[in-house]
C-alpha positions as CSV (number, residue, x, y, z in Angstrom):
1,X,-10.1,-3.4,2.9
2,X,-6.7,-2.5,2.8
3,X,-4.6,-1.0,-0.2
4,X,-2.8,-4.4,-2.4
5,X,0.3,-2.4,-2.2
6,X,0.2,-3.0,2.0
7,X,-0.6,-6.7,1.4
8,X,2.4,-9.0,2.5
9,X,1.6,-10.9,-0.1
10,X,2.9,-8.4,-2.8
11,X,6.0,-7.4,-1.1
12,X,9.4,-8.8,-1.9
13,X,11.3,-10.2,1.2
14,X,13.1,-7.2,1.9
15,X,10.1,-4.8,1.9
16,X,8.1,-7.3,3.7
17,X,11.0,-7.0,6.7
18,X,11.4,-3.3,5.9
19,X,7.4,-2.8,6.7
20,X,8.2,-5.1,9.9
21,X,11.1,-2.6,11.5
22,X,8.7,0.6,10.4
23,X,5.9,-0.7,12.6
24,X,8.4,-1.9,15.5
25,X,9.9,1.1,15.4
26,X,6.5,3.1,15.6
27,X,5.6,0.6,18.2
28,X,9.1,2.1,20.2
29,X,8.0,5.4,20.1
30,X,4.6,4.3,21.6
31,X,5.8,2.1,24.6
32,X,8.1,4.9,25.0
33,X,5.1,7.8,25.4
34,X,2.3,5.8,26.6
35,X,3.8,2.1,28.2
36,X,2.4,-1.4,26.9
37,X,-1.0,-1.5,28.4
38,X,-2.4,2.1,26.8
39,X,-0.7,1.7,23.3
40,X,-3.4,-0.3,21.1
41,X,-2.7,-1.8,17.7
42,X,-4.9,0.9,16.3
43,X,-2.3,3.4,17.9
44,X,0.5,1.6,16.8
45,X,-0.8,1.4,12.8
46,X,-1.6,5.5,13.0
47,X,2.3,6.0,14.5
48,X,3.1,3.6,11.8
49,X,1.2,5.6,9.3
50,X,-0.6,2.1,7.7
51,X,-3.7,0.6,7.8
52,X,-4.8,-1.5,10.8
53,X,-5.2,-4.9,8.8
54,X,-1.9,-4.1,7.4
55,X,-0.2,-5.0,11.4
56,X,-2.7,-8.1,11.2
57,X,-0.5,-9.2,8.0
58,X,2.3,-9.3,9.8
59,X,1.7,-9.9,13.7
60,X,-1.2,-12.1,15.5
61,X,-1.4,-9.0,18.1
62,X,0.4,-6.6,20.3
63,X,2.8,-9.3,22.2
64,X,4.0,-10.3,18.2
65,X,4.7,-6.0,17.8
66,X,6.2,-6.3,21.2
67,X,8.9,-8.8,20.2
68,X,9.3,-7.4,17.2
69,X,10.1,-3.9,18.4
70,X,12.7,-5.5,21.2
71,X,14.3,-7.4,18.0
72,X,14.8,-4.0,16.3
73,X,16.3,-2.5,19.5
74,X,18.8,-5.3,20.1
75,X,20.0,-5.3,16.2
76,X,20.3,-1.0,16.4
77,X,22.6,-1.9,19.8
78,X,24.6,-4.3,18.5
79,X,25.9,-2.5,15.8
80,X,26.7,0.6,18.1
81,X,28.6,-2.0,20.3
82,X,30.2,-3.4,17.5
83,X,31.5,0.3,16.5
84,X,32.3,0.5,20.1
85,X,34.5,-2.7,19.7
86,X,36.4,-1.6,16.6
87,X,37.7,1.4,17.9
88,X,40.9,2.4,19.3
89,X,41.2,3.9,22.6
90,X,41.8,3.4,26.3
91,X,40.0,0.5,28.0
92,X,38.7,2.4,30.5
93,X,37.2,5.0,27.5
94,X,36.1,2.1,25.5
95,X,34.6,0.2,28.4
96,X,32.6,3.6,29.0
97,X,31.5,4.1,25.3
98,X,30.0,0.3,25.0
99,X,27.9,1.2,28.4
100,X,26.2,4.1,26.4
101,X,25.9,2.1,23.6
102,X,24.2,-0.7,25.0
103,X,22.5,0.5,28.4
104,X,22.7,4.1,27.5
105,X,20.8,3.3,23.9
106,X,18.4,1.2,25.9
107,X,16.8,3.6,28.6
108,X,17.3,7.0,26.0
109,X,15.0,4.7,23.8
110,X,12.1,4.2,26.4
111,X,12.4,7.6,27.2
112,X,12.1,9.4,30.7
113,X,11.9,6.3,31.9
114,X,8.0,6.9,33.4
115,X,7.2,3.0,32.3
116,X,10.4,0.8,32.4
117,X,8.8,-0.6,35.3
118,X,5.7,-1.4,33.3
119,X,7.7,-2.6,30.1
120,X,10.6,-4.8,32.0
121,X,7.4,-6.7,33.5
122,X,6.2,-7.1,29.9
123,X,10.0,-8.0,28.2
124,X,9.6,-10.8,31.3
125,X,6.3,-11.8,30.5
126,X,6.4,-12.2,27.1
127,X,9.9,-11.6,25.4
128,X,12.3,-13.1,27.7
129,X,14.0,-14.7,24.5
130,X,14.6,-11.3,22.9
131,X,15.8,-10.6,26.4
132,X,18.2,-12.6,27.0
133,X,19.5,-11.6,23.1
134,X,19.9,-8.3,24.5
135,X,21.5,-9.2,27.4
136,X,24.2,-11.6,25.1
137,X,25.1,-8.7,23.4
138,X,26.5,-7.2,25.4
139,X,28.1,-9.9,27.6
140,X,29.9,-10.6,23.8
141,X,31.1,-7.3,23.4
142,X,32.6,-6.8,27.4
143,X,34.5,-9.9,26.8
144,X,36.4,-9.1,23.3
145,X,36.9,-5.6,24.8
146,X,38.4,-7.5,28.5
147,X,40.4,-10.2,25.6
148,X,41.6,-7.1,23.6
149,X,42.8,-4.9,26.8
150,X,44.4,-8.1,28.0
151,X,46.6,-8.6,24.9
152,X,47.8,-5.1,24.5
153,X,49.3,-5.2,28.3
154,X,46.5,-2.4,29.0
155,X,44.5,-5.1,31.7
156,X,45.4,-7.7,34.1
157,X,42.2,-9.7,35.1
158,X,44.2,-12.0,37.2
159,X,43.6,-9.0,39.7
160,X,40.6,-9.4,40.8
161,X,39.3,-12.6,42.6
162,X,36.3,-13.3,40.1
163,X,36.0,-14.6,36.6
164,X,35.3,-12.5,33.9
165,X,31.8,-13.5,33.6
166,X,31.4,-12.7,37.3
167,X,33.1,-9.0,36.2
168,X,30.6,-8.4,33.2
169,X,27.9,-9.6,35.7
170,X,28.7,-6.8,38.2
171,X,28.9,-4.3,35.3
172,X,25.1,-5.1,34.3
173,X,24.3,-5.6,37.7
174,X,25.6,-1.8,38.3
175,X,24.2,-0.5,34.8
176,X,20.7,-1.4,36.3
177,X,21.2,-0.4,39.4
178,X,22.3,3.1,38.1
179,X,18.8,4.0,37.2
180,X,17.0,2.9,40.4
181,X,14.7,5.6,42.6
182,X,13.4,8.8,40.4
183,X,14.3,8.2,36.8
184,X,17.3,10.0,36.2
185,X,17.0,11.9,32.8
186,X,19.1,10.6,30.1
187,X,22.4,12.8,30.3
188,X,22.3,11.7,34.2
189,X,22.8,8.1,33.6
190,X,25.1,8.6,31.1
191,X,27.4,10.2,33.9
192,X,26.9,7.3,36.3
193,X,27.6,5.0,33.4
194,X,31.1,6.4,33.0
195,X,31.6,6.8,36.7
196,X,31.1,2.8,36.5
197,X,33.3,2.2,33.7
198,X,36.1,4.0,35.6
199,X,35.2,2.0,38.7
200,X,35.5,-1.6,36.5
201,X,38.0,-0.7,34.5
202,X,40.5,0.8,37.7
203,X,39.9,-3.2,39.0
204,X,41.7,-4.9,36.3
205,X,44.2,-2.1,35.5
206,X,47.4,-3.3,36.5
């Protein structure tokens, strides 16, 4: 039986959701090492240091975890985007920075890469709501950085014969394509991500 100071039940709101993010988190670092399939919910409670029963008090199983730990991921991106957004520098810098933050963040947190293939079938599967979150976030943040480059003079969208949806598109589009064939390590695609920044950004420069 577990410890009462683990039981939901006792916690206030806060710790409750504090005890949520310390066993999504753990759950990050597991999908990251092992992929979905190997990492059990007895794995996941010894990385998160906390009795088994203790995950059953706050997820029905490993797909619950799994949403969880993509919910984490998205909130820890958006507020690097949103830092990306409140800075001042070139477009073409900024434009860069907010790849790293969002893409960048994304595949340094599932590590080398080794099971992205593994956990983008599971995101599809079973979290294409959190998915689609993630995805937003970014969408949200290229726009105010297109709206912001537009009213200081630094952009001219009209340039180029696609919307700015279609533009943001191409950018995730790219982002994703960026890592295809051998996983490239971390520092790698953070090259090509800037090398696709420049690239975007040159389009709508005037």
């Amino acid at each position: 039986m577990p410890d009462r100071s683990e039981s939901s039940a006792a916690l206030p709101v806060d710790d409750a959701s504090a005890r949520v993010d310390q066993i999504a988190d753990a759950a990050l670092r597991l999908f990251a090492r092992y992929g979905y399939k190997r990492s059990s919910m007895d794995d996941i409670a010894r990385e998160a240091g906390l009795a088994k029963a203790t995950l059953y008090l706050h997820f029905k199983g490993k797909d619950d975890v799994f949403r969880a730990m993509l919910r984490l991921l998205a909130r820890r991106v958006e507020a690097r985007c949103r830092e990306v957004v409140a800075t001042e520098a070139p477009f073409a810098e900024r434009l860069g920075a907010l790849l790293l933050a969002h893409h960048g963040q994304i595949y340094a947190s599932f590590g080398t890469g080794e099971h992205l293939v593994e956990l983008k079938a599971v995101m599809a599967a079973v979290a294409a709501d959190e998915l689609q979150i993630i995805e937003q976030i970014f969408a949200d943040s290229a726009r105010i950085l297109l709206q912001q480059a537009k009213k200081s003079g630094e952009t001219a969208p009209s340039r180029i014969p696609v919307g700015a949806d279609e533009w943001i598109a191409g950018l995730m589009f790219a982002s994703i394509g960026a890592k295809m064939g051998s996983a490239p390590s971390c520092d790698v695609y953070a090259d090509r991500l800037k090398a696709i920044a420049a690239v975007f950004a040159a389009a709508v420069t005037p």
